[in-house]
N, C-alpha and C positions, 0 to 999 in steps of 0.2 A: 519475464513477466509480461501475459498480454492485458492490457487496462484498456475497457469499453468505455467511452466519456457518455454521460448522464444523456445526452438527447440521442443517444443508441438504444433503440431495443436491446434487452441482455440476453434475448434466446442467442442460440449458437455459438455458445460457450459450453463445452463439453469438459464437464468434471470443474467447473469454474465456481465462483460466491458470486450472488446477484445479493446487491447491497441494498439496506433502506433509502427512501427516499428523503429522508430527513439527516441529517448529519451535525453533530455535537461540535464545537471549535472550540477549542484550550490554546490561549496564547502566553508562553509564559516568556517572562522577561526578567532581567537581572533588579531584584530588589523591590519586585511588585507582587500581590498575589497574583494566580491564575485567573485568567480572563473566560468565564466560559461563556457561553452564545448557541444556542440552538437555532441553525438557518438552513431554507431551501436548497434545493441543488439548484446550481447554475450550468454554467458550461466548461468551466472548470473543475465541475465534480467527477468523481470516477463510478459508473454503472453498476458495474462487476469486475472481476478480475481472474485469470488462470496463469498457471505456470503451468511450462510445457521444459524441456527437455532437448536441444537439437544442437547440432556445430558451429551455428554460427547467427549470424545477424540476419542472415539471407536466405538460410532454410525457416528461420521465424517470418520472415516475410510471406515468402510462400507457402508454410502454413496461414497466416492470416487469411492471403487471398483465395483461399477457399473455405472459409467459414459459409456458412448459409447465406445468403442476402435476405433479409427480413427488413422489408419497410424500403428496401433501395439505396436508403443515405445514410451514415455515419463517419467515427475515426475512432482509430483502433490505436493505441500505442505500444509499441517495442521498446520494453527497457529489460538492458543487460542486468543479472541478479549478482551481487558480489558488496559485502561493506568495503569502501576504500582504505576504511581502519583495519579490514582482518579476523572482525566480529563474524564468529560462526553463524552461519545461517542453523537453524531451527526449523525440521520438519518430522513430526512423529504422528502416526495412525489413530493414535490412541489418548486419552491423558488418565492421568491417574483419578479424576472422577467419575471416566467409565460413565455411568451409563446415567447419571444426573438427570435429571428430566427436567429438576430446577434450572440447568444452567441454560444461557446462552450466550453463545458464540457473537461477539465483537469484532471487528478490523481496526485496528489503529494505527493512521496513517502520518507517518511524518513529510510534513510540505517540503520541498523543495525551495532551497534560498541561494544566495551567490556564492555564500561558501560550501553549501555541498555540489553546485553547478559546476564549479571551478574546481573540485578536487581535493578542498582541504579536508586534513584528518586530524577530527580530535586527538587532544591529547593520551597520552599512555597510560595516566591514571584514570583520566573518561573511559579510555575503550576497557580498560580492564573492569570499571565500575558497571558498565553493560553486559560485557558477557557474566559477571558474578549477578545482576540482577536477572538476567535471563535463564540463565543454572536454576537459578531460585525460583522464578515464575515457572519451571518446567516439573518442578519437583513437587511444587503445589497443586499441580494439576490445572494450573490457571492459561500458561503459554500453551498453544497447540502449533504453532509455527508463526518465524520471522525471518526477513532478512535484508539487508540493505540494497540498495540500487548504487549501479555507476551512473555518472552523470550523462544529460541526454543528449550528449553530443558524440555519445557511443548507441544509442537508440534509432528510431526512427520512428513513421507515422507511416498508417494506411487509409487514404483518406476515400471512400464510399461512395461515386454520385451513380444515384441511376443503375444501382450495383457494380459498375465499376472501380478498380482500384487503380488511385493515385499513389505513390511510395514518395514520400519525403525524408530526409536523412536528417537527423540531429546536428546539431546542438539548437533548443528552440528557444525563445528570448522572452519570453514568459513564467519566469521562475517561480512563482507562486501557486502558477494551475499544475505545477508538476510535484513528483514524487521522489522522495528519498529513501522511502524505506515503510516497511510495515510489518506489524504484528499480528496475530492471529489470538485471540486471548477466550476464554470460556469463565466466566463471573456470575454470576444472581441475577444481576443486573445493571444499566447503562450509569449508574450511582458507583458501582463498584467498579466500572468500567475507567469512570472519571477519577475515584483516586489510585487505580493502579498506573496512568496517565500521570498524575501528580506524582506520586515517587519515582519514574523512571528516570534513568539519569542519565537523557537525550544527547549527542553528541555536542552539543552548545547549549549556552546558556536560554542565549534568545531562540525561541521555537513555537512551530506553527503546530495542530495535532489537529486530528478529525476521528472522531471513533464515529464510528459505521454499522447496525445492527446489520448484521448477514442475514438473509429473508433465504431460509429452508423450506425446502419444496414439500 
């Protein structure tokens, strides 16, 4: 997965999502309702995003560094695609709402915290309650694609000056502005968005989320 951070321009991203500017926050925690919060982007936010296809760490690399240079400065991030649990990734062309005019297409993004940083995998009954929730969102016509991230000290960074590219290697120590994983969802609306959010049954209890309207061209 290539992730543009919010003070990038999102051209030159080919076949990519260029995200709203605005972004929803559900924090849920053991024994409290859901926390929701509508906030700005920062510099921890993610722009857009694309998945590419290649052998290794270092042909994504060198894909990046020839994206367009638009504006001179940005960072670009490399993260490897794979749940550490084992949780099928999700990608289909199509869903079964076809051709909806009502819907729109969501991102929902799970934060990055020290246990998905470090490698931990939920439990057996979690991951199986994920992929049976994801079965389900795909058959509703609701999922259009997910899938989890390894942690980012299998990633790297491409960092922009001047159009120039810097390569920095993972693991980065900033757990919070990073990513775990994400979903691709098509709903009515950012209301249906939030309780498909609330039922999902995240690989831990305590969890960060950001649904994302996708901005189509």
């Amino acid at each position: 997965m290539i992730l543009r951070r919010a003070e990038t321009p999102a051209e030159g991203l080919p076949n990519g999502f260029k995200l709203s500017p605005k972004r929803t926050r559900v924090r849920l925690s053991t024994g409290k309702p859901p926390a929701i919060e509508v906030v700005a982007n920062g510099k921890d936010a993610v722009a857009s995003f694309t998945m590419i296809d290649v052998e290794s760490k270092e042909e994504a690399i060198e894909w990046v560094k020839r994206l367009p240079a638009r504006g001179g400065d940005g960072e670009v991030e490399i993260r490897e695609g794979g749940c550490p649990g084992g949780v099928p990734a999700v990608s289909q062309s199509k869903s079964s709402r076809g051709s909806d005019e009502d819907a729109t297409r969501f991102i929902v993004v799970l934060k990055a915290d020290e246990k998905s940083e470090a490698g931990v995998v939920a439990g057996a009954p979690r991951l199986a309650a994920m992929v049976k929730h994801n079965e389900a969102s795909v058959k509703a016509g609701v999922m259009l694609a997910g899938e989890g991230l390894q942690p980012s000290s299998r990633g790297a960074r491409v960092k922009f000056s001047g159009g120039k590219p810097t390569v920095i290697d993972g693991p980065f120590a900033e757990a919070k502005e990073l990513v775990a994983g994400f979903w691709l969802i098509q709903v009515k609306s950012k209301d249906e968005a939030i309780e498909w959010v609330k039922k999902y049954p995240f690989p831990f209890d305590d969890s960060e989320i950001e649904i994302r309207q996708v901005l189509d061209a």
